[in-house]
ROSE-4610 file (N, C-alpha, C; in Angstrom, 1 decimal, always signed):
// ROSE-4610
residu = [X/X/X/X/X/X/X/X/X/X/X/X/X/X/X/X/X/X/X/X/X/X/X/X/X/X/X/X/X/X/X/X/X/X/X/X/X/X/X/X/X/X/X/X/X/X/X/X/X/X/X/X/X/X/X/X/X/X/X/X/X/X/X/X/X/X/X/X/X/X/X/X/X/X/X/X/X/X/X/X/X/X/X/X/X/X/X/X/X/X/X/X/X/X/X/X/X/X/X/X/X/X/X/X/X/X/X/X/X/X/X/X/X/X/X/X/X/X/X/X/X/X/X/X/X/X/X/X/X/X/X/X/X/X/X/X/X/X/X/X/X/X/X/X/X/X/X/X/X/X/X/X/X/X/X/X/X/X/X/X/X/X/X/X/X/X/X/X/X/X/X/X/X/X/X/X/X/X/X/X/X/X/X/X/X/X/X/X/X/X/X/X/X/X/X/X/X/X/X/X/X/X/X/X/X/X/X/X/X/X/X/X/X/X/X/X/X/X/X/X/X/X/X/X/X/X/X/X/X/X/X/X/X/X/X/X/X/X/X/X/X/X/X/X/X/X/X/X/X/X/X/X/X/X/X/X/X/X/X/X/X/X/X/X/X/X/X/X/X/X/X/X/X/X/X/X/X/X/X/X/X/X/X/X/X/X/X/X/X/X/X/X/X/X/X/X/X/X/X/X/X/X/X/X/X/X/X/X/X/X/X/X/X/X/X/X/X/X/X/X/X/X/X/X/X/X/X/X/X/X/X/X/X/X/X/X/X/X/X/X/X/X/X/X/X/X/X/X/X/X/X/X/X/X/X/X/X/X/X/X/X/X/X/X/X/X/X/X/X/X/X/X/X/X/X/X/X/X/X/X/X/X/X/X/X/X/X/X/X/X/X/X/X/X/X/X/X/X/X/X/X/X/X/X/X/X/X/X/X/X/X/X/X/X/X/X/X/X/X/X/X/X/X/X/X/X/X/X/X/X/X/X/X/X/X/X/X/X/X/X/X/X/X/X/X/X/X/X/X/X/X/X/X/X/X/X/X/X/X/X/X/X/X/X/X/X/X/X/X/X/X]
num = [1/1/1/2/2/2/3/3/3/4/4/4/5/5/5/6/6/6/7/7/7/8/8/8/9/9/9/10/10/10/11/11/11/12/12/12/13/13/13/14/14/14/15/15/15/16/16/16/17/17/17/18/18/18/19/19/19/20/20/20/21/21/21/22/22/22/23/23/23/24/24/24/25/25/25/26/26/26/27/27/27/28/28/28/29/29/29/30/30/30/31/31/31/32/32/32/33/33/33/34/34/34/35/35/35/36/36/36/37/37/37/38/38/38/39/39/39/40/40/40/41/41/41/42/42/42/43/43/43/44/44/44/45/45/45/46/46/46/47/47/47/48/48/48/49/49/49/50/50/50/51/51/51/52/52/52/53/53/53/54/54/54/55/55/55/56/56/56/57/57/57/58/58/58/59/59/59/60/60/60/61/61/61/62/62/62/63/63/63/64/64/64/65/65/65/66/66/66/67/67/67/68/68/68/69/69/69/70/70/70/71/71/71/72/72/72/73/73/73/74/74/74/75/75/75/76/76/76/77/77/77/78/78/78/79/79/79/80/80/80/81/81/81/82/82/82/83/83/83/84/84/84/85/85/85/86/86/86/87/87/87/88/88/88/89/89/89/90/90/90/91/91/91/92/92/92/93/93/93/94/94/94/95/95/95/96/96/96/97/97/97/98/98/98/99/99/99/100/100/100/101/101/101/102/102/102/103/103/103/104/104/104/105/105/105/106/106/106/107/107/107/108/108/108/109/109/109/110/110/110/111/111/111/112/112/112/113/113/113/114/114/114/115/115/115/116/116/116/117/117/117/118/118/118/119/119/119/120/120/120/121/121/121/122/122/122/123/123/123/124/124/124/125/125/125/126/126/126/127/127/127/128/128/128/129/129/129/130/130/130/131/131/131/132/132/132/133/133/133/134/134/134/135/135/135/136/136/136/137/137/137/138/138/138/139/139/139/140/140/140/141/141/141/142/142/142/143/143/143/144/144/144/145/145/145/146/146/146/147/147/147/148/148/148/149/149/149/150/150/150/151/151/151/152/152/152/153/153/153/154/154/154/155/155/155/156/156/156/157/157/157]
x = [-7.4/-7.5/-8.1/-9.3/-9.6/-8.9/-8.7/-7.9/-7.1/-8.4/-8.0/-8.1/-8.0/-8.3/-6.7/-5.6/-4.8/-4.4/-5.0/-4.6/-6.0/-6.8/-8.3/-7.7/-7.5/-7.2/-6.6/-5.1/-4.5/-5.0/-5.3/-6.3/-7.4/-8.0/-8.8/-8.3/-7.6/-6.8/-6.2/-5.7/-5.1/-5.9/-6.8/-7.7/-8.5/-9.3/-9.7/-9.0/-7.4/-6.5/-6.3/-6.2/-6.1/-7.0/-7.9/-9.4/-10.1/-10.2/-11.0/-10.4/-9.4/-8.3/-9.4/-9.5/-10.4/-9.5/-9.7/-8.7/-9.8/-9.4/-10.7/-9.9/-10.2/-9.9/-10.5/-10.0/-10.5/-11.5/-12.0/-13.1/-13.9/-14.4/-14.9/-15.9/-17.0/-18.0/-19.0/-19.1/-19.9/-20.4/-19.2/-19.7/-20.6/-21.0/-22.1/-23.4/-24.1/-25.1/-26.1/-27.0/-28.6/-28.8/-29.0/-29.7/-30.7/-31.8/-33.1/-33.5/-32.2/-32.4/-31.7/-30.8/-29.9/-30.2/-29.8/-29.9/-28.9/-28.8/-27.8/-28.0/-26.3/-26.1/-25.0/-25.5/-24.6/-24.2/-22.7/-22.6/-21.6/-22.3/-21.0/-20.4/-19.4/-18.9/-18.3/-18.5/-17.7/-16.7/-15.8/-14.6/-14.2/-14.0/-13.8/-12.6/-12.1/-10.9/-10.0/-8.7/-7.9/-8.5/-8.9/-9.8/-10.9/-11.5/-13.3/-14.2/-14.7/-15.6/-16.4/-16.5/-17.5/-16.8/-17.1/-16.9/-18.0/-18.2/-19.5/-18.9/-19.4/-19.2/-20.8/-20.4/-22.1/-21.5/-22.4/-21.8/-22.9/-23.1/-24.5/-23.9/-25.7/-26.0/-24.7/-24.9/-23.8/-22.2/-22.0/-20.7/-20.3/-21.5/-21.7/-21.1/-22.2/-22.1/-20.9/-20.4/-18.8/-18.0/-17.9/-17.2/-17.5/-18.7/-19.0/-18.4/-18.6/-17.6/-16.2/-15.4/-13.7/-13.7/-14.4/-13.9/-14.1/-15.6/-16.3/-15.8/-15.8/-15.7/-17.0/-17.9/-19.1/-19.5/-20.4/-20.6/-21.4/-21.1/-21.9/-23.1/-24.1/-25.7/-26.3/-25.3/-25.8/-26.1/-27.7/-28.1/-27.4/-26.7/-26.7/-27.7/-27.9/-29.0/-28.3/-29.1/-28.7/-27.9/-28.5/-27.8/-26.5/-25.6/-24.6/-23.7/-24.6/-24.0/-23.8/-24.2/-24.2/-23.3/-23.3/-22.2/-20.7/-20.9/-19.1/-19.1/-19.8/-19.5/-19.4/-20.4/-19.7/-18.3/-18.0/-17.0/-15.6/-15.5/-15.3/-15.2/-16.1/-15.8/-15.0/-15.3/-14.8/-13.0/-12.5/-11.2/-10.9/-11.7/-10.9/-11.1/-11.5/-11.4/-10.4/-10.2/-9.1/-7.8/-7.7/-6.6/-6.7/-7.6/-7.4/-7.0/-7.5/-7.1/-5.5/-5.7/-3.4/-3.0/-3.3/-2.5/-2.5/-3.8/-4.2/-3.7/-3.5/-3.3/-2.0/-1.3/-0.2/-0.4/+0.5/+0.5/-0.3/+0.6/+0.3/-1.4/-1.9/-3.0/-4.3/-5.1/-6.1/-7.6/-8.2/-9.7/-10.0/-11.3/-12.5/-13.5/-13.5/-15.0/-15.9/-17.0/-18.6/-18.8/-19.8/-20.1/-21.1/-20.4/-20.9/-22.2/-22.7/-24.2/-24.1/-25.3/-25.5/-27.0/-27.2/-28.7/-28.9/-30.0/-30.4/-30.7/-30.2/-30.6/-31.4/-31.8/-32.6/-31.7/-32.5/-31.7/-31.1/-32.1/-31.7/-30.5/-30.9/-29.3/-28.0/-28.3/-27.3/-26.5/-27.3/-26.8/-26.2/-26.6/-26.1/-24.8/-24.9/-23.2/-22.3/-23.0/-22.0/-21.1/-21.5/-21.4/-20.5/-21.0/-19.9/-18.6/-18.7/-17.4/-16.2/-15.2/-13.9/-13.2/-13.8/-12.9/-14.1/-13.8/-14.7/-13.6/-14.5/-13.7/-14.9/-14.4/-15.5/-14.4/-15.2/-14.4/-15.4/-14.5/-15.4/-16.6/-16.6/-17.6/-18.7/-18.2/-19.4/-19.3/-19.6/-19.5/-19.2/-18.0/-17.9/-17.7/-18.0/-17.3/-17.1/-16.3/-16.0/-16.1/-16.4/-16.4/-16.1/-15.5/-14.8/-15.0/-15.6/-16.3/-15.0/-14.2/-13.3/-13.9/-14.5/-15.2/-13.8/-13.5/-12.0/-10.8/-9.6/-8.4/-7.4/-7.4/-6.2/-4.9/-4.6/-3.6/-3.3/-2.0/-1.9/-0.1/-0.1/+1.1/+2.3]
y = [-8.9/-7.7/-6.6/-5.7/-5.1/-4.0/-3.1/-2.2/-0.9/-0.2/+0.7/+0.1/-1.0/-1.4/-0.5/-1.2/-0.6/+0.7/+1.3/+2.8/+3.4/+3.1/+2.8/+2.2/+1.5/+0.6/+1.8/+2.0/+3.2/+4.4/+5.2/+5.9/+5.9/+4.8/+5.3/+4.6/+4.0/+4.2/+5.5/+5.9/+7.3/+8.3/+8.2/+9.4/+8.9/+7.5/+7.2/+7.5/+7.2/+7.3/+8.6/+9.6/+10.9/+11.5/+11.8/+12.2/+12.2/+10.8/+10.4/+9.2/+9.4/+8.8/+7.2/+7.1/+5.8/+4.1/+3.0/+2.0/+0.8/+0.3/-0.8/-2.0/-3.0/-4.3/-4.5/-5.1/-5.5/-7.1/-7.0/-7.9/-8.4/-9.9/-10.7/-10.1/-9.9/-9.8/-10.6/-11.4/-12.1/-11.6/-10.5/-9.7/-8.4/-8.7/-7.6/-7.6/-8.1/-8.7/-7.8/-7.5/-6.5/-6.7/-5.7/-5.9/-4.9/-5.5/-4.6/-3.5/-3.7/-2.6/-1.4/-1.4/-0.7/+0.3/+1.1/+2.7/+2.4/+2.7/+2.5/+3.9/+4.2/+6.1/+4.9/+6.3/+5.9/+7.2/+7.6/+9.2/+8.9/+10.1/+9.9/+10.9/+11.1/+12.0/+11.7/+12.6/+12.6/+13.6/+13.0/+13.8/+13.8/+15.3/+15.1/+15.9/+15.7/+16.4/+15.4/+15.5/+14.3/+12.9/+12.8/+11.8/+11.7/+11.1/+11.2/+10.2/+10.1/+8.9/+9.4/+8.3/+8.4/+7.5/+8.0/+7.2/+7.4/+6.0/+5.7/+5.2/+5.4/+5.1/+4.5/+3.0/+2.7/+2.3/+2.7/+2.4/+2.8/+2.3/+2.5/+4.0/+4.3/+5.7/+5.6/+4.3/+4.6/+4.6/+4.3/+4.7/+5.9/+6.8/+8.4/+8.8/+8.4/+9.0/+8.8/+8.0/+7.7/+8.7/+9.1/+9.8/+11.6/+11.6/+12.8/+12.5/+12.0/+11.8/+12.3/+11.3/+11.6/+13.1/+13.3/+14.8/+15.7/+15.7/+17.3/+17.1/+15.9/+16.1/+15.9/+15.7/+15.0/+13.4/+13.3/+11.8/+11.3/+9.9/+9.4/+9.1/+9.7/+9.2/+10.5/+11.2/+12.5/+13.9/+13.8/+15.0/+15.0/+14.2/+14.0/+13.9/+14.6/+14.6/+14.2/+13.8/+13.3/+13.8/+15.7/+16.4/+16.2/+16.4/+16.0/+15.0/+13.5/+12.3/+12.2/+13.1/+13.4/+14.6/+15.6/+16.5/+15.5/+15.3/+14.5/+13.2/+12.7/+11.8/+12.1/+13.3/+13.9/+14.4/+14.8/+15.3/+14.4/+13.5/+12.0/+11.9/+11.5/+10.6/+11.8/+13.0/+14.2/+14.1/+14.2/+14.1/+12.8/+11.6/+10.6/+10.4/+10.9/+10.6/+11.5/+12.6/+13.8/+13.3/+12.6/+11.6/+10.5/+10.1/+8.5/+9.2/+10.2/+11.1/+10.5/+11.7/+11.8/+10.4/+9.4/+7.6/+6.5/+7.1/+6.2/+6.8/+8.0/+8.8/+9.6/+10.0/+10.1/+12.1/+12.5/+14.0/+15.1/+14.9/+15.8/+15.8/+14.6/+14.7/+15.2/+16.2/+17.0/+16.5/+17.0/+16.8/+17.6/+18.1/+18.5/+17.9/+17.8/+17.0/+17.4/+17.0/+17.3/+17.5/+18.5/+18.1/+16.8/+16.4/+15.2/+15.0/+14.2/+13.2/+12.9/+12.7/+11.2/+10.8/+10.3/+9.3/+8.5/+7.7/+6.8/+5.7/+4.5/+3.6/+2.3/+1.6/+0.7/-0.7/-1.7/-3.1/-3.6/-3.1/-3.5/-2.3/-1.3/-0.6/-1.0/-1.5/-2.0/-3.1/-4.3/-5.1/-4.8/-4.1/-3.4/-3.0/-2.0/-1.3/-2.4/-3.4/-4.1/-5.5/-5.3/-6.4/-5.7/-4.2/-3.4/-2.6/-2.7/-2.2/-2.8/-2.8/-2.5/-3.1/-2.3/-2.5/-2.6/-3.8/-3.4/-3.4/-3.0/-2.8/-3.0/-3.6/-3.0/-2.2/-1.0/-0.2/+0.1/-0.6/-0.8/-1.6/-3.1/-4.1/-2.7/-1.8/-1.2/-1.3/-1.9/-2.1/-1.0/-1.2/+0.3/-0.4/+0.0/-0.4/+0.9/+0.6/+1.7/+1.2/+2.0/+1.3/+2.8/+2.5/+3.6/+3.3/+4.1/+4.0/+5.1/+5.0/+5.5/+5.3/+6.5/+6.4/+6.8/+7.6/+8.2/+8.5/+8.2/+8.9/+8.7/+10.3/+10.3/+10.4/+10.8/+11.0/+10.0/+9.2/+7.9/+8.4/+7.7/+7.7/+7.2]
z = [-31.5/-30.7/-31.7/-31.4/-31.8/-31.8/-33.4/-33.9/-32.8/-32.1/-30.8/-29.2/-29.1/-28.0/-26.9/-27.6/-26.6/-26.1/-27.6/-27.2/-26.1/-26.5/-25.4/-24.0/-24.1/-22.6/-22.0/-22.3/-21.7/-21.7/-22.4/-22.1/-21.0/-20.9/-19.8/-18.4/-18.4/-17.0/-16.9/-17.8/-16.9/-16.9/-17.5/-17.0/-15.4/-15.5/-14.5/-13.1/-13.5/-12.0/-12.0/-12.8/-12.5/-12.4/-13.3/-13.0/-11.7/-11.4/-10.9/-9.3/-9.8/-8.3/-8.3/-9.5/-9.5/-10.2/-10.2/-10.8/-11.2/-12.4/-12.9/-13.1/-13.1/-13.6/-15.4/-16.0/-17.6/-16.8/-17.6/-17.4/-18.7/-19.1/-19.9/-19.7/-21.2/-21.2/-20.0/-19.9/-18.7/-17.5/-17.1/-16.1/-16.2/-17.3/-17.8/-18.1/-17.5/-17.2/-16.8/-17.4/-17.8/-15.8/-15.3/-13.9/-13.7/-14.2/-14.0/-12.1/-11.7/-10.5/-10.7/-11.7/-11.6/-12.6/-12.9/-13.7/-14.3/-15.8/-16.6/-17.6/-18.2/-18.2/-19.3/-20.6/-22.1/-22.9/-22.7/-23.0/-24.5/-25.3/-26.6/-26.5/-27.6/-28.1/-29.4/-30.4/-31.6/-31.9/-33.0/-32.9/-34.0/-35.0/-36.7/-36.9/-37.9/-38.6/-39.2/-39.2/-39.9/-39.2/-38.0/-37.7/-37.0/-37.8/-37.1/-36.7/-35.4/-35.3/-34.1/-33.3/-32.1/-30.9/-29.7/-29.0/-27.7/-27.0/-25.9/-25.1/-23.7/-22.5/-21.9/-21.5/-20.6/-19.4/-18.5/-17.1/-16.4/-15.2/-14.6/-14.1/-13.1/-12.4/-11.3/-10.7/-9.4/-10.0/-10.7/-11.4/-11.4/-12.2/-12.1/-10.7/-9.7/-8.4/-8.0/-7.7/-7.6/-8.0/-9.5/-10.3/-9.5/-9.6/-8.5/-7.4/-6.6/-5.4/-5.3/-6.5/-6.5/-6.7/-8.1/-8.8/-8.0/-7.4/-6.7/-5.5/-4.8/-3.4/-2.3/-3.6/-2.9/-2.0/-1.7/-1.1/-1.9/-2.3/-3.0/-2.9/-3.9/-3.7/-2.8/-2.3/-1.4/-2.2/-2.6/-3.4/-4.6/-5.2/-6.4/-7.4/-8.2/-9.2/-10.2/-11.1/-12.6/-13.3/-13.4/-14.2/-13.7/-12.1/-11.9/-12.6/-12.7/-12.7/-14.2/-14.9/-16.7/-16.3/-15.9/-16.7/-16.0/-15.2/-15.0/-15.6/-16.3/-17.2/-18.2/-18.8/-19.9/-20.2/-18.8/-19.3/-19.1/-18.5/-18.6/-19.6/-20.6/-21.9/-22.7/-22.4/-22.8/-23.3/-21.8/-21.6/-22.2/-22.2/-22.8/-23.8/-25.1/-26.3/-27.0/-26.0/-26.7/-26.1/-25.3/-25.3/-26.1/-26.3/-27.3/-28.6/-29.0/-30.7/-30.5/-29.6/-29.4/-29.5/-28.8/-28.4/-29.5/-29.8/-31.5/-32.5/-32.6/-34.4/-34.0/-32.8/-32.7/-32.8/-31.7/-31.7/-32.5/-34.1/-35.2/-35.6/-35.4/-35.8/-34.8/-35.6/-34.7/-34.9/-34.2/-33.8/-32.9/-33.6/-32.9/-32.0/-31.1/-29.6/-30.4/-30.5/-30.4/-29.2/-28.8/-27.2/-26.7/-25.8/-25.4/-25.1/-25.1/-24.4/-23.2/-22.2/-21.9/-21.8/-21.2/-21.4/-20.9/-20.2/-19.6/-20.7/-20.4/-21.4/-21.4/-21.6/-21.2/-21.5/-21.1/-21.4/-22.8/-23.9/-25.5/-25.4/-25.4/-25.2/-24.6/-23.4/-22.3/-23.2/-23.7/-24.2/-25.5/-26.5/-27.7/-27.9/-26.7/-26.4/-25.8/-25.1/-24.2/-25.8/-26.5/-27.9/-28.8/-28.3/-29.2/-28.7/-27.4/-26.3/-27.0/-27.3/-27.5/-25.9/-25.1/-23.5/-22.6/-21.3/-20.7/-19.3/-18.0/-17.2/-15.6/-14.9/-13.3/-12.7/-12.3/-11.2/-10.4/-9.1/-7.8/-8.0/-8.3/-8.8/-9.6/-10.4/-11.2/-12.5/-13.4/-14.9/-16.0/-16.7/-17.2/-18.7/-19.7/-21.4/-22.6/-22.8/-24.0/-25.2/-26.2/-27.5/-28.7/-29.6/-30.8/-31.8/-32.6/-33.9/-34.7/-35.1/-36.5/-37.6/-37.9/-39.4/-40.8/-39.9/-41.2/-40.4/-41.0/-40.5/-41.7/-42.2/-43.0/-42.7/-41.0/-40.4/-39.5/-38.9/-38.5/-38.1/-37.0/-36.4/-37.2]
């Protein structure tokens, strides 16, 4: 089991179910499979101080839309534009790395967000991140994976 996986796991259920009134299944890499119809969206964020690293979210466009849907109250795919489907994923990976800080390294220890990314990515990317996910997950047959790069942490539960 990879080092942050659990504290990751939990973490992003509970943001998903609160956030996003959304629920995923864990899922084998296998169901992640490059599909040249689909639009695929890869957001980071880093986070320094007593601990510092990075963390990415890949998950296709309609993922996004979705996520617009629960949060704003939108319809999915209705006049949604990109910039939409990136600021709520931004802010998405946003809230969940400032929770993974706290679950992994435990209260006392702080961090700073970078402001977040996102980006369209192509298939060598798709596949790249999917090798390096940590967690993966479908919500609503849509492909989601996370992955945490801890470069340092002097502070630790």
């Amino acid at each position: 089991m990879p080092k942050y996986e659990a504290a990751l796991e939990k973490v992003f259920h509970d943001i998903l179910s609160k956030y996003a009134m959304m629920f995923g299944e864990p899922v084998a890499g296998a169901a992640f499979k490059y599909n040249p119809e689909k639009i695929y969206i890869r957001s980071d964020v880093g986070f320094t101080g007593e601990c510092g690293g990075t963390m990415s979210i890949i998950t296709t466009k309609d993922f996004c839309s979705a996520l617009v849907s629960n949060v704003m109250g939108l319809e999915p795919g209705k006049d949604n534009k990109i910039e939409a489907e990136y600021d709520v994923i931004k802010e998405f990976i946003n809230l969940t790395c400032g929770h993974f800080v706290t679950e992994a390294f435990g209260k006392k220890v702080t961090a700073d967000l970078t402001p977040p990314s996102a980006e369209i990515i192509d298939k060598e990317g798709w596949e790249i991140m999917v090798k390096q996910a940590e967690i993966k997950f479908v919500v609503d047959e849509m492909p989601v994976a996370v992955a945490v790069d801890v470069k340092n942490c002097t502070g630790r539960k």
